[in-house]
The first five atom37 places (N, CA, C, CB, O) and aatype in JSON, in Angstrom:
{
  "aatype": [20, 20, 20, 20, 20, 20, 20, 20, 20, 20, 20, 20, 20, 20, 20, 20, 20, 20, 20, 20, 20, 20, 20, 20, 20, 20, 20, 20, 20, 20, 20, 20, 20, 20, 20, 20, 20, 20, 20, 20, 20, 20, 20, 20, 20, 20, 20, 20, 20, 20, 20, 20, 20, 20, 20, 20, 20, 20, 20, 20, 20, 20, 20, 20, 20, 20, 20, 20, 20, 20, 20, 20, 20, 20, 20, 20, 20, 20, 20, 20, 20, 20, 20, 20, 20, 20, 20, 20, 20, 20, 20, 20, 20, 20, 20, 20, 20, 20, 20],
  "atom_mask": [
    [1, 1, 1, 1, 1],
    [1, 1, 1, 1, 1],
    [1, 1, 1, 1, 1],
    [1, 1, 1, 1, 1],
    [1, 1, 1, 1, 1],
    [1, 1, 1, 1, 1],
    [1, 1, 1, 1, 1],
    [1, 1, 1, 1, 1],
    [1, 1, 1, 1, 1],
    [1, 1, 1, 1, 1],
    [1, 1, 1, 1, 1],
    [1, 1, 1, 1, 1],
    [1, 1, 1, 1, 1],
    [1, 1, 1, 1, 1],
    [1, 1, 1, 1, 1],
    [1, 1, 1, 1, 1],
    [1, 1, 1, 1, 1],
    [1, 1, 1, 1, 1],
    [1, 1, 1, 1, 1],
    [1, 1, 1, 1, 1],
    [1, 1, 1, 1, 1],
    [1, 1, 1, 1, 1],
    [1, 1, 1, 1, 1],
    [1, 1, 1, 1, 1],
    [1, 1, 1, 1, 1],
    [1, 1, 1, 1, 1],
    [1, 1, 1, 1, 1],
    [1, 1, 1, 1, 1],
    [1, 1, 1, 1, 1],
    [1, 1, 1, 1, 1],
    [1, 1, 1, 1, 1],
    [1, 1, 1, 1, 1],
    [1, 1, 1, 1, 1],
    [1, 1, 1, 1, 1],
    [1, 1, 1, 1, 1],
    [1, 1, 1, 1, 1],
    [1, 1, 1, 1, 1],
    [1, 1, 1, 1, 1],
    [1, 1, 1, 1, 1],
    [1, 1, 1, 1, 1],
    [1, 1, 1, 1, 1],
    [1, 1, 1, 1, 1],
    [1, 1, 1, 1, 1],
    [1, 1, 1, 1, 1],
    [1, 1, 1, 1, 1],
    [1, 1, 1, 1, 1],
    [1, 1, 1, 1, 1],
    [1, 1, 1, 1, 1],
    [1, 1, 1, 1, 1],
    [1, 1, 1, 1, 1],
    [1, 1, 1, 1, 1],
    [1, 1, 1, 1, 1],
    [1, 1, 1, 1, 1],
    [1, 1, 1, 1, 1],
    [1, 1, 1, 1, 1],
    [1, 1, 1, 1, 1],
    [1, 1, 1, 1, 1],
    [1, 1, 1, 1, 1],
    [1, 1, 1, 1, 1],
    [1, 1, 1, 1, 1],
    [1, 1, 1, 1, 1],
    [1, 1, 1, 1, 1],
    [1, 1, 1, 1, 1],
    [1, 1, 1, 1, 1],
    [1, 1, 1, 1, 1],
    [1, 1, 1, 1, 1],
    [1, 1, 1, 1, 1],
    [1, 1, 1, 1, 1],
    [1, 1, 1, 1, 1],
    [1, 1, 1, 1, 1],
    [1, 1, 1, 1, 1],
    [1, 1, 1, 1, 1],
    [1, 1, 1, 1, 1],
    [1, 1, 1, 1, 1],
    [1, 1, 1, 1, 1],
    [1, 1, 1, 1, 1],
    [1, 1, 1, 1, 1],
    [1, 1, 1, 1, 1],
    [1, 1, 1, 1, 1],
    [1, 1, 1, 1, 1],
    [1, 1, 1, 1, 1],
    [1, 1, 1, 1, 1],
    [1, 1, 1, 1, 1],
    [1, 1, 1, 1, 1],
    [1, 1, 1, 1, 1],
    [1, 1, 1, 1, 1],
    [1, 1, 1, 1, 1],
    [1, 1, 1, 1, 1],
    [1, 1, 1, 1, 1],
    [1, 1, 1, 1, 1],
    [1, 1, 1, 1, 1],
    [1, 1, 1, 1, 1],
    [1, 1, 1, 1, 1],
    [1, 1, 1, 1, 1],
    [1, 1, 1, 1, 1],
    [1, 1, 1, 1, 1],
    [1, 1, 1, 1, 1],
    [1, 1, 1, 1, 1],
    [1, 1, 1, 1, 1]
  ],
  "atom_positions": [
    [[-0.41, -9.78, 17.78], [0.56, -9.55, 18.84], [0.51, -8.1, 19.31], [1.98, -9.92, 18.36], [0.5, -8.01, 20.54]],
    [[0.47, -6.81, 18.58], [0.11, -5.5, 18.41], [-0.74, -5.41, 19.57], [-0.54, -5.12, 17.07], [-0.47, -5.04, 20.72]],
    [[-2.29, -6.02, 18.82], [-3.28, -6.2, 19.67], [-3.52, -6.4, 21.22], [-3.65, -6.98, 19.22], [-4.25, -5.79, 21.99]],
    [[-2.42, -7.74, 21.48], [-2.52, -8.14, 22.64], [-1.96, -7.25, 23.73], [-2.03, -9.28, 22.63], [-2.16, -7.62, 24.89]],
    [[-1.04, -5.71, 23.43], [-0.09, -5.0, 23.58], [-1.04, -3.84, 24.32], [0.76, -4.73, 22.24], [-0.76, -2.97, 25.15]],
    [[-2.03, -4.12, 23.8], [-3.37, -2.8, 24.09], [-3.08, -1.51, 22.59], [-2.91, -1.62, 26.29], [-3.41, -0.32, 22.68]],
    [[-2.32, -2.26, 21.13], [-2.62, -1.51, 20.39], [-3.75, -1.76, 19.2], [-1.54, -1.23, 20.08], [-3.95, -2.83, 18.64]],
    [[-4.5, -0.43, 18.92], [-5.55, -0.61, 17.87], [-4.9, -0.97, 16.36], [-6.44, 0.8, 17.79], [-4.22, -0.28, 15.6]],
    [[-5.28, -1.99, 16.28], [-4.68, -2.23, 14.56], [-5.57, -3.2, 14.32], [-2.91, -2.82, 14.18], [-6.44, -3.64, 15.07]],
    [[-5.2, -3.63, 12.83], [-6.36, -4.38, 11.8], [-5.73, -4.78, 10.84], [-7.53, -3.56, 11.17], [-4.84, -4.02, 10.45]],
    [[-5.93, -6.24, 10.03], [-5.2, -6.4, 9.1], [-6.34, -6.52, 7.99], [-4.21, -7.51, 9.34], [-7.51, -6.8, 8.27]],
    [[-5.77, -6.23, 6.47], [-6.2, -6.52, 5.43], [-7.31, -7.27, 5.78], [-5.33, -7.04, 4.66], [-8.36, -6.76, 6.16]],
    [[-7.12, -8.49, 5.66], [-8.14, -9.62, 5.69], [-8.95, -9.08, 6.57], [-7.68, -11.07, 6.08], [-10.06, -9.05, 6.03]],
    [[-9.03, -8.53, 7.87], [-10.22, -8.48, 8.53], [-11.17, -7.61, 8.4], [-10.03, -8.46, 9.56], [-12.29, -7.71, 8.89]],
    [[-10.71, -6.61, 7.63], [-11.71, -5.6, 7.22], [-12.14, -5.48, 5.64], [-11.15, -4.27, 7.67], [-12.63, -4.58, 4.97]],
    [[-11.68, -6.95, 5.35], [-12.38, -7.02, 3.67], [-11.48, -6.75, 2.4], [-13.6, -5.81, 3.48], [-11.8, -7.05, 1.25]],
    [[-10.2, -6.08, 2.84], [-9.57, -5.16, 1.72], [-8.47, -6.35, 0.94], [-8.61, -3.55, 2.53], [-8.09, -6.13, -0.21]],
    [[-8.04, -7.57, 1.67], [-7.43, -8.77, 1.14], [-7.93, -8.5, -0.52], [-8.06, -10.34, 1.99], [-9.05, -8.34, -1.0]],
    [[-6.56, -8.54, -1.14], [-7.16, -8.2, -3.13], [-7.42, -6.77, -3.33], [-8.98, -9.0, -3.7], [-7.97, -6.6, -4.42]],
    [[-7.23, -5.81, -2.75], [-7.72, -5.04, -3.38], [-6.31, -4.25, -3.85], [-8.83, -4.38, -2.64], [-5.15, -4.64, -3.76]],
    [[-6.81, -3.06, -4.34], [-5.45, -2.47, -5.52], [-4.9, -1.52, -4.03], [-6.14, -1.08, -7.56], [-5.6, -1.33, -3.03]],
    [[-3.49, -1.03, -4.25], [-2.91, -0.44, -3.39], [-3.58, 0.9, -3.37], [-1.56, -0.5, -3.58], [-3.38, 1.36, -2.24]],
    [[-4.25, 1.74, -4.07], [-4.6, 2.8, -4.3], [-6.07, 2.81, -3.01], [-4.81, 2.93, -6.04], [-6.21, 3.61, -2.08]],
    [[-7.11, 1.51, -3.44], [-8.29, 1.38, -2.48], [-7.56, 1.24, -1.26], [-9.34, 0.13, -2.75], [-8.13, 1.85, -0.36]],
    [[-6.53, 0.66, -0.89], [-5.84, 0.21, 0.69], [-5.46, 1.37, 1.41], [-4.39, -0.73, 0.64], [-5.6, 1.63, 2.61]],
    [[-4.84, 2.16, 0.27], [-4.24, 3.7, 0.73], [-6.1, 4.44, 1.06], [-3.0, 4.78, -1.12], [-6.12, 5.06, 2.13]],
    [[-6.85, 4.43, 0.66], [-8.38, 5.57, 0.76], [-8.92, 4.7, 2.09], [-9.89, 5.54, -1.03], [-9.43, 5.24, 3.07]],
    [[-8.73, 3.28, 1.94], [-9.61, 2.81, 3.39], [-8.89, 3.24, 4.7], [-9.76, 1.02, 3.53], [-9.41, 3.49, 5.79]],
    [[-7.36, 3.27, 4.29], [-6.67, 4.05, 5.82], [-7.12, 4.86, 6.04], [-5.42, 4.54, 6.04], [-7.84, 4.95, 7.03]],
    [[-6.82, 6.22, 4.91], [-7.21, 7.45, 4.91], [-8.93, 8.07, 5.47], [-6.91, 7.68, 3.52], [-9.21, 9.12, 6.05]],
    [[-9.69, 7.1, 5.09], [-10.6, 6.64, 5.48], [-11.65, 6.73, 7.14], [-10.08, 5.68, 5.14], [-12.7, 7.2, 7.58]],
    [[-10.47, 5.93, 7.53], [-10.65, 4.97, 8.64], [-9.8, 5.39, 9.73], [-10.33, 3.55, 8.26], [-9.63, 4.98, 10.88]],
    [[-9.13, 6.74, 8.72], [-7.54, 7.67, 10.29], [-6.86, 6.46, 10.7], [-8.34, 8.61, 12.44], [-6.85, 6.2, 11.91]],
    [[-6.18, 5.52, 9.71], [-5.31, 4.63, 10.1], [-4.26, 4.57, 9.82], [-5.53, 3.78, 9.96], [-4.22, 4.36, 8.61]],
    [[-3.17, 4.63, 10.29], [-1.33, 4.06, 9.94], [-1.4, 3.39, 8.94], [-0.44, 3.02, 11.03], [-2.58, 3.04, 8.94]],
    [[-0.81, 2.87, 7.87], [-0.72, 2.17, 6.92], [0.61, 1.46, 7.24], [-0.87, 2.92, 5.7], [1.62, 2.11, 7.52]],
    [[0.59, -0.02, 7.2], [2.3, -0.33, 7.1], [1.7, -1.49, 6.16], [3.48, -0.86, 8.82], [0.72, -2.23, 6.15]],
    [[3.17, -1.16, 5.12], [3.86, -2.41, 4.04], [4.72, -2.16, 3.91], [3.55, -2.76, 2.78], [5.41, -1.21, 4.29]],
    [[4.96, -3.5, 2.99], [6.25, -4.06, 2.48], [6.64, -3.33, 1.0], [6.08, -5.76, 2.3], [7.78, -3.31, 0.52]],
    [[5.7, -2.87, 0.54], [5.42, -2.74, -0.72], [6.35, -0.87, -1.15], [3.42, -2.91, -0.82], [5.82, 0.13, -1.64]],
    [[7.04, -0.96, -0.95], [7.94, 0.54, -1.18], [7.58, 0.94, -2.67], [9.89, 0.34, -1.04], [6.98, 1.97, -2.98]],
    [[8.04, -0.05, -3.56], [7.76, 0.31, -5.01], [6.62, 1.12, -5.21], [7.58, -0.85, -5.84], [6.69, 2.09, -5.97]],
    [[5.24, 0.73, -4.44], [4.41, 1.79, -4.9], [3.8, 2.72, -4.06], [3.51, 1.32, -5.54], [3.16, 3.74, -4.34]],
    [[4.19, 2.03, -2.62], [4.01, 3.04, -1.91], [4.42, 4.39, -1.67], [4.09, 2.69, -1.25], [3.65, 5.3, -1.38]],
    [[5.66, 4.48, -1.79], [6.45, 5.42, -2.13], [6.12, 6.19, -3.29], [7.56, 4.94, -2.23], [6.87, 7.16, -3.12]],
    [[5.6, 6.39, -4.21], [4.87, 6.95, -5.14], [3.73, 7.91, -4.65], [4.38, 5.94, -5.89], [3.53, 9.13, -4.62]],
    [[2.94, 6.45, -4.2], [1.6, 6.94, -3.82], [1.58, 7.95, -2.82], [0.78, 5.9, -3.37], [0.63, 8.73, -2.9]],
    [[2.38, 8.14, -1.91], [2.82, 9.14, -0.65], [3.23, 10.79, -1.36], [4.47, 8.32, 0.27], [3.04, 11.95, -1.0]],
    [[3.81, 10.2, -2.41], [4.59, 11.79, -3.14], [3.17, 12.16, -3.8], [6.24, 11.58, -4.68], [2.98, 13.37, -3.95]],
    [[2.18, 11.33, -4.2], [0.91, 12.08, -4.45], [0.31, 12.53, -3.89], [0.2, 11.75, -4.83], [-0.25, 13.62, -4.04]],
    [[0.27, 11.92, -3.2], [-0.87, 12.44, -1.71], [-0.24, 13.87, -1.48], [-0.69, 11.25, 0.16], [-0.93, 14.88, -1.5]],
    [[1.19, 13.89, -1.25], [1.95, 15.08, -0.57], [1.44, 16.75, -1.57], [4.01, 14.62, -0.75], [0.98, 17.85, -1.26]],
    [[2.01, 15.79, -3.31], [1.74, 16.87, -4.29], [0.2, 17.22, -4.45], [2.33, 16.44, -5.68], [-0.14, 18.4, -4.56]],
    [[-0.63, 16.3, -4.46], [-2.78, 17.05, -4.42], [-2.9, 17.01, -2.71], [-4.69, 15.36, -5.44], [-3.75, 16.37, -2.09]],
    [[-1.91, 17.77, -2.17], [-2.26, 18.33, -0.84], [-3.06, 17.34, -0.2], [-3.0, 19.67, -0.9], [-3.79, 17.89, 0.62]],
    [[-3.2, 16.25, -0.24], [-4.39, 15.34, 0.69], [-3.62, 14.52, 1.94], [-5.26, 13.97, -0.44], [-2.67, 13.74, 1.85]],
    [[-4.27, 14.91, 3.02], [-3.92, 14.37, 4.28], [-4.18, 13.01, 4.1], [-4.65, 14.96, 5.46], [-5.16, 12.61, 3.46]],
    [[-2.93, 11.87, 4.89], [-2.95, 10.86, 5.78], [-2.38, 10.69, 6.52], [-2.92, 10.08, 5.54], [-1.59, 11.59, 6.8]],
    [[-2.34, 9.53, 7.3], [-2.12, 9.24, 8.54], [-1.14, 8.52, 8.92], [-2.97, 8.82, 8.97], [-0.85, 8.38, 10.11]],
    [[-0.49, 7.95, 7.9], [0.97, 8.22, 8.32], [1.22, 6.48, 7.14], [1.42, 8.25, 10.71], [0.52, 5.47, 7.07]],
    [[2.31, 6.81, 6.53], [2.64, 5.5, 5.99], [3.83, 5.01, 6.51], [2.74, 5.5, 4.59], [4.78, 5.79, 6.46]],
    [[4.1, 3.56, 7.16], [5.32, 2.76, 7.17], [5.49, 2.18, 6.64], [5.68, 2.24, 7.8], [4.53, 1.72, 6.03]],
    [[6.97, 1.57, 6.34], [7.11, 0.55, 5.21], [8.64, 0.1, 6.11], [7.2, 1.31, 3.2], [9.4, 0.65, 6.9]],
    [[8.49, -1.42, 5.36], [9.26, -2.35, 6.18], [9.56, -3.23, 5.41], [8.69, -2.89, 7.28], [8.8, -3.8, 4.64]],
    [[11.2, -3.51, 5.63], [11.26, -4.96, 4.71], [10.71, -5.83, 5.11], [12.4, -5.59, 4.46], [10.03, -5.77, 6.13]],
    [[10.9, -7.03, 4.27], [10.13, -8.22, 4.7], [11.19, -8.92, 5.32], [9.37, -9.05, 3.56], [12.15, -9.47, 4.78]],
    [[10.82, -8.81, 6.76], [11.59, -9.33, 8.22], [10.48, -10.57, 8.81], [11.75, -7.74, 9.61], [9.5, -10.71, 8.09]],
    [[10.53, -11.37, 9.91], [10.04, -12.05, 10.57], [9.28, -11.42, 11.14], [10.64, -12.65, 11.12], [9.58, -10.27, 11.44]],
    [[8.1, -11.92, 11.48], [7.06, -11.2, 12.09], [6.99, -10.8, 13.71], [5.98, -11.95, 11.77], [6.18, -10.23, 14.45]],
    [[8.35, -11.48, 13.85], [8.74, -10.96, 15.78], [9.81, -9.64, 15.69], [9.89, -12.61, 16.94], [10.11, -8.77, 16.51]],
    [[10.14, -9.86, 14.62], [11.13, -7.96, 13.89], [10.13, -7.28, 14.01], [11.83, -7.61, 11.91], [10.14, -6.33, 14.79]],
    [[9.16, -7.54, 13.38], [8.03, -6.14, 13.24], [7.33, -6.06, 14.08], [7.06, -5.99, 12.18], [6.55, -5.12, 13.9]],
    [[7.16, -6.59, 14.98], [6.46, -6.56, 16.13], [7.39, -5.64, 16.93], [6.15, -7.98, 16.75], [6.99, -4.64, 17.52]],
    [[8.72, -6.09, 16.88], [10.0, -4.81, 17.85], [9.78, -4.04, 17.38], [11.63, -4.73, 17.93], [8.99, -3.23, 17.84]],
    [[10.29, -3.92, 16.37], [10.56, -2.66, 15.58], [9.36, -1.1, 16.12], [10.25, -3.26, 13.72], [9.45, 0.01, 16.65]],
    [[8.23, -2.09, 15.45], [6.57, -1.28, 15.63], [6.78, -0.92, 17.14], [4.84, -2.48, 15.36], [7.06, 0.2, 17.55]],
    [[6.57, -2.25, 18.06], [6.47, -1.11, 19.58], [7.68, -0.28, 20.13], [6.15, -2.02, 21.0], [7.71, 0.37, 21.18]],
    [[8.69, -0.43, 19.17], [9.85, 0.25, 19.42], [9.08, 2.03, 18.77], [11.45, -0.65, 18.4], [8.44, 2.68, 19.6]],
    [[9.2, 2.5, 17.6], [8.38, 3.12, 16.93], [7.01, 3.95, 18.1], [7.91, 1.93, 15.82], [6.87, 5.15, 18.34]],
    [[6.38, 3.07, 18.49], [5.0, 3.5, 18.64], [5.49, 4.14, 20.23], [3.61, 2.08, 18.5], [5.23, 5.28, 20.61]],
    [[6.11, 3.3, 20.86], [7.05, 4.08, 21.65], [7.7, 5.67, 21.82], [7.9, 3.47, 21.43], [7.69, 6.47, 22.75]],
    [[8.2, 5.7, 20.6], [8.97, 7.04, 20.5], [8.27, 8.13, 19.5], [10.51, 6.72, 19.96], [8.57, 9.32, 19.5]],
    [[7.23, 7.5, 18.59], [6.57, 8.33, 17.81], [4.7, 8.58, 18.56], [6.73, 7.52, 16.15], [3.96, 7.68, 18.97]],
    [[4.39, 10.18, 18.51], [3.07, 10.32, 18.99], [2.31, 10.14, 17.71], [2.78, 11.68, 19.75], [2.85, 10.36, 16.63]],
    [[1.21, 9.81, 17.8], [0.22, 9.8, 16.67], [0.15, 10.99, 15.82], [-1.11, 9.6, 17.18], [0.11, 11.0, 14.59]],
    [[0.14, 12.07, 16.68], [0.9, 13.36, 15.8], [1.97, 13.39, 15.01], [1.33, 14.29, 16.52], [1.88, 14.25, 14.14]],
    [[3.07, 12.69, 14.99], [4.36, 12.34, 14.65], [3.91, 11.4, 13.16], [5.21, 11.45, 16.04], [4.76, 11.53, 12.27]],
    [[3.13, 10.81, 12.92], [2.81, 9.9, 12.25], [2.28, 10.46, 10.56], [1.79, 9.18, 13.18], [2.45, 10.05, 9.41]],
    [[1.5, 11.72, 11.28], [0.1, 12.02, 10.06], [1.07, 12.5, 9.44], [-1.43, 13.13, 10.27], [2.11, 12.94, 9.91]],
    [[0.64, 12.38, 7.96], [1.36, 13.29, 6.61], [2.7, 12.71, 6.03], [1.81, 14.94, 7.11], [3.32, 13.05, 5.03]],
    [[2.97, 11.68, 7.01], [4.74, 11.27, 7.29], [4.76, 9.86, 6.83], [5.4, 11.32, 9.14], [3.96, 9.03, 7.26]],
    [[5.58, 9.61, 6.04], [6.33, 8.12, 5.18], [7.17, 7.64, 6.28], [7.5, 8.44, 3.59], [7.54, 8.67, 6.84]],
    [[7.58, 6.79, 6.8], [8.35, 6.02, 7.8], [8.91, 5.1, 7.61], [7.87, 5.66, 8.63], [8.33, 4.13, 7.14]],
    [[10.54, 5.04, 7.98], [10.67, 3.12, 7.53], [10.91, 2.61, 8.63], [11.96, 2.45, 6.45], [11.87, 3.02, 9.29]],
    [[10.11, 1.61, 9.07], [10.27, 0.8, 9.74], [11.79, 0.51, 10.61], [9.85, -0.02, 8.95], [12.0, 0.56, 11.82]],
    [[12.42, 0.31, 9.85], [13.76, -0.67, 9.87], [14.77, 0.8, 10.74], [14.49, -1.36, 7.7], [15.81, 0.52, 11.32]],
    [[14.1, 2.76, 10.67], [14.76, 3.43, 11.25], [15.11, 3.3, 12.8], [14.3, 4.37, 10.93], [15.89, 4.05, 13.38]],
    [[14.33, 2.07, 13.48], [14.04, 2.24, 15.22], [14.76, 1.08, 15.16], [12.31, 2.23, 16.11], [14.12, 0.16, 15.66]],
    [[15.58, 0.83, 14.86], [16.59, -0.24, 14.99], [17.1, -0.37, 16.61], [17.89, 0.14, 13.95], [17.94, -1.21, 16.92]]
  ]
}
């Protein structure tokens, strides 16, 4: 739906990473200069305070409860709306703030 919007995004499954550990998901963003969004706070939220503490740049993490997939679709172009890609890098996000 993103997509059809004229935005660049990709899910898990299409680029292979479906199964893999949250740590490889976090390096293929980082990777690949991509946004990261999950559901997954428990470890994402961790993994972000590492990144922050061994100084290593990314590109921006969101996290979102688990809403209907026409919520996150608002929410996101609500978001992508008001945030520049600059706005994004280095930065943890929740979703659910563009209410």
């Amino acid at each position: 739906m993103l997509r059809s919007r004229g935005y660049d995004v990709v899910s898990t499954h299409e680029v292979g990473m479906r199964g893999k550990s949250d740590e490889e998901q976090l390096c293929y963003a980082i990777e690949n200069e991509r946004t990261f969004l999950t559901f997954n706070a428990r470890h994402f939220v961790p993994l972000t305070e590492e990144l922050y503490e061994e100084r290593r740049e990314h590109f921006g993490i969101i996290i979102s409860k688990q809403v209907s997939l026409s919520e996150i679709i608002r929410l996101a172009v609500k978001m992508l709306n008001i945030c520049k890609v600059s706005d994004l890098k280095n930065s943890l996000m929740w979703l659910q703030s563009f209410k």
